[in-house]
C-alpha distance (Angstrom), angle and dihedral (degrees) to the residues before:
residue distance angle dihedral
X1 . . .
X2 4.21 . .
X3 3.66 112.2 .
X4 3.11 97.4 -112.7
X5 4.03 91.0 56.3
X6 3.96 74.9 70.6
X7 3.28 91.7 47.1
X8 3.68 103.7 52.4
X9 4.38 84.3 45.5
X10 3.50 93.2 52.7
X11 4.05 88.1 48.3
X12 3.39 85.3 49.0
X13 3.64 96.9 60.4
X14 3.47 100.5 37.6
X15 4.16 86.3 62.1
X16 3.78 92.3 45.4
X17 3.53 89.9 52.3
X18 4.13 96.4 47.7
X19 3.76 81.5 46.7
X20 3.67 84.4 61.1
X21 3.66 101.6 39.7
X22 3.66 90.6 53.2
X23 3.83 90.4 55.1
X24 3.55 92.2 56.5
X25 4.02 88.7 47.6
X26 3.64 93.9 56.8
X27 3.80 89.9 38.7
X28 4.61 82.7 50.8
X29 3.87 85.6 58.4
X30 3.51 97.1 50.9
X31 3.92 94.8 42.9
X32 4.08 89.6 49.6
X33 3.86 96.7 47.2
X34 4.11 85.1 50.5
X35 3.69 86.4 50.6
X36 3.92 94.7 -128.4
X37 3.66 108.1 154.2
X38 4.04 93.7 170.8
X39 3.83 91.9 59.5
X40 3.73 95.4 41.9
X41 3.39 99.1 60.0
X42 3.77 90.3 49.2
X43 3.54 88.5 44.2
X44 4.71 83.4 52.6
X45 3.24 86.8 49.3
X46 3.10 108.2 56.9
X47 3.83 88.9 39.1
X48 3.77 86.2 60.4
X49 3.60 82.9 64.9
X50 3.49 99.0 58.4
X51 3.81 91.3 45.3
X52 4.29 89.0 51.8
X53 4.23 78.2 58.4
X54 3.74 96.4 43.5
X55 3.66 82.8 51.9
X56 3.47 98.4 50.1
X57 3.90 94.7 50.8
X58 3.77 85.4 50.0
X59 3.58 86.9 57.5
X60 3.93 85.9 56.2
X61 3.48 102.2 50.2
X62 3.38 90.0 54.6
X63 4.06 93.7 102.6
X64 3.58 97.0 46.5
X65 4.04 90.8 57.6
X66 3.87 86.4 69.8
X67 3.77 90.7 54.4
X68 3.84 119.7 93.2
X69 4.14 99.9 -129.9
X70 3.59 92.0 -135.0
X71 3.95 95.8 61.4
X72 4.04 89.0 50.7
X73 3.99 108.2 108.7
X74 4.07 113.2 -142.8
X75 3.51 126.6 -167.8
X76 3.84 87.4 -126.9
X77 3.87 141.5 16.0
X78 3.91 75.7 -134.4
X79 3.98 89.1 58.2
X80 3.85 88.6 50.4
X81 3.48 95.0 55.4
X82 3.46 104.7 46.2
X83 3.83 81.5 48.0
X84 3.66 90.2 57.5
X85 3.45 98.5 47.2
X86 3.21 98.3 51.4
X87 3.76 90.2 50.3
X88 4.29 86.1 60.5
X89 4.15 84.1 43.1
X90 3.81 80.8 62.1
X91 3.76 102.2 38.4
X92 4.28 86.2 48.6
X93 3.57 88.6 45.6
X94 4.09 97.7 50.3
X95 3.70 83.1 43.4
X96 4.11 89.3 64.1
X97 3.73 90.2 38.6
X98 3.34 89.2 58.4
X99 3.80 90.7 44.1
X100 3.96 93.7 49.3
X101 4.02 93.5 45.4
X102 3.42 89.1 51.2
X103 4.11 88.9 55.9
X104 3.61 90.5 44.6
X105 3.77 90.8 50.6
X106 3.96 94.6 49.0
X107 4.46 88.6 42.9
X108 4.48 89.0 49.8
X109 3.93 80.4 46.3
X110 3.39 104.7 55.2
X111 3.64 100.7 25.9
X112 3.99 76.7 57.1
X113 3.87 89.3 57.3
X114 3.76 97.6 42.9
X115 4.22 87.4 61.1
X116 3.84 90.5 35.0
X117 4.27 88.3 61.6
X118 4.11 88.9 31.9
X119 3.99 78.9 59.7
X120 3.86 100.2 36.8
X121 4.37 81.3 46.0
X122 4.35 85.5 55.8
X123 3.58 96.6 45.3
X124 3.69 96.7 48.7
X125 4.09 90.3 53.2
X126 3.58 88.9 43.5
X127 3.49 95.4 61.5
X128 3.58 93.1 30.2
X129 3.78 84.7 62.4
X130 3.84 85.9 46.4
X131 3.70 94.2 62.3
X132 3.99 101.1 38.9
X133 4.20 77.0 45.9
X134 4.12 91.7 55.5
X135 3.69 98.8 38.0
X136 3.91 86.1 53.1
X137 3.82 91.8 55.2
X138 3.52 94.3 43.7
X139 3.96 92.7 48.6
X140 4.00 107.8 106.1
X141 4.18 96.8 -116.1
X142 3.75 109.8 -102.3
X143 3.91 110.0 -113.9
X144 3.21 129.6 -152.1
X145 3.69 125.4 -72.2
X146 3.66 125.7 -117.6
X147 3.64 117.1 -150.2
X148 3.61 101.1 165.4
X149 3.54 119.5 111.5
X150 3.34 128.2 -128.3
């Protein structure tokens, strides 16, 4: 097998699994609008996954970075061209990751602010219903009024 055989699977690989990790982003959106916290973190950890692979083919392109493109030897000019498309299939890919993460980000965020003021809102009538409740029991009780003269 050429190098660049190795390459070209490794390229490969790396696009199937941004295709994947997209997925999951679009599917993170949906899952955080409809407020379901059980299936989101199924749905993180099983990204998670995907990013340990995406790390790991990382890892093996590592050599190939050092390599000028123009000295690599392909079986085809066909070979090289699929291999460079699917390199700017990854690169428009990552770009929409990016994109979608970002969205996700920015919905957790303020979806995290809308309960944080929801709680700040219960505390303060709790404790305004605290203080109306302690001035009540420390009001003297109002008797009865006598209006009959003497």
């Amino acid at each position: 097998m050429m190098d660049t055989d190795r390459l070209a699977e490794l390229i490969d690989a790396k696009r199937e699994v941004l295709t994947r990790l997209r997925q999951f982003a679009r599917r993170q959106v949906e899952v955080v609008a409809e407020e379901d916290l059980t299936r989101l973190f199924s749905l993180l950890a099983a990204k998670q996954t995907l990013v340990d692979e995406l790390t790991r083919l990382e890892t093996e392109l590592n050599p190939f970075r050092n390599q000028q493109p123009e000295d690599r030897v392909w079986r085809s000019p066909e070979a090289r061209d699929a291999c460079r498309e699917s390199v700017q299939s990854c690169e428009a890919i990552y770009r929409e990751l990016l994109l979608l993460e970002k969205q996700g980000a920015a919905d957790l965020s303020e979806r995290r602010d809308h309960i944080a003021r929801q709680l700040d809102g219960a505390h303060s009538a709790a404790k305004a219903r605290r203080a109306y409740g302690h001035e009540a029991a420390t009001r003297p009780a109002v008797s009865a009024f006598d209006c009959t003269s003497d």
